[in-house]
N, C-alpha and C positions, 0 to 999 in steps of 0.2 A: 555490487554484491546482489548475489541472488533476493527476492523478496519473500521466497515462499518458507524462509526459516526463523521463526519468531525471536530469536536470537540476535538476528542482522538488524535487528529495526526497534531502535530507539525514540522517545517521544523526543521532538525536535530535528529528528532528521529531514535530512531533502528526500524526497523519494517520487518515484515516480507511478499512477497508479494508474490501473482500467477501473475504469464507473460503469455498473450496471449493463446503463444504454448504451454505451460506446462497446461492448464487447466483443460485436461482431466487427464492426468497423478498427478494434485494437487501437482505436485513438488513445495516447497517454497523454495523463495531468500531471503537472508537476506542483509541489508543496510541501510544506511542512507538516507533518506527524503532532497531533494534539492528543488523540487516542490511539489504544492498542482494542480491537473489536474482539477479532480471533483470540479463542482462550489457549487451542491447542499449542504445542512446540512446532509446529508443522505442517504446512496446505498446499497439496499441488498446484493449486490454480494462484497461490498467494497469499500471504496474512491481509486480513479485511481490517483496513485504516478508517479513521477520521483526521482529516486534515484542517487546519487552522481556518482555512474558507468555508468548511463547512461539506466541504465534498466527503461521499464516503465511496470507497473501493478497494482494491486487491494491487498488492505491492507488487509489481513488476520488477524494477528495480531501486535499488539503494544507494544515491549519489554521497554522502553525504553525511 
């Protein structure tokens, strides 16, 4: 599932994210969802996560 709809993404989900620095490069994290950051319903670029690791970025997609 897409990740840019607040909707798709659950805390506990697997999901896969772009970090910051990586966004030129589009390297994707994978993890689990601890936080919802994004308050909106909806962000082109992705809902802005906190994951269990401690990483924060933009849901790509939603394995999970």
């Amino acid at each position: 599932m897409s990740g840019s709809i607040r909707n798709n993404i659950k805390i506990g989900s697997e999901v896969e994210i772009v970090q910051k620095n990586h966004q030129r490069s589009g390297e994707l994290t994978t993890g689990i969802v601890k936080r919802i950051l994004t308050n909106s319903q909806n962000h082109p670029h992705g809902i802005k996560v906190m994951l269990v690791k401690g990483e924060v970025g933009r849901v790509k997609w939603v394995l999970a």
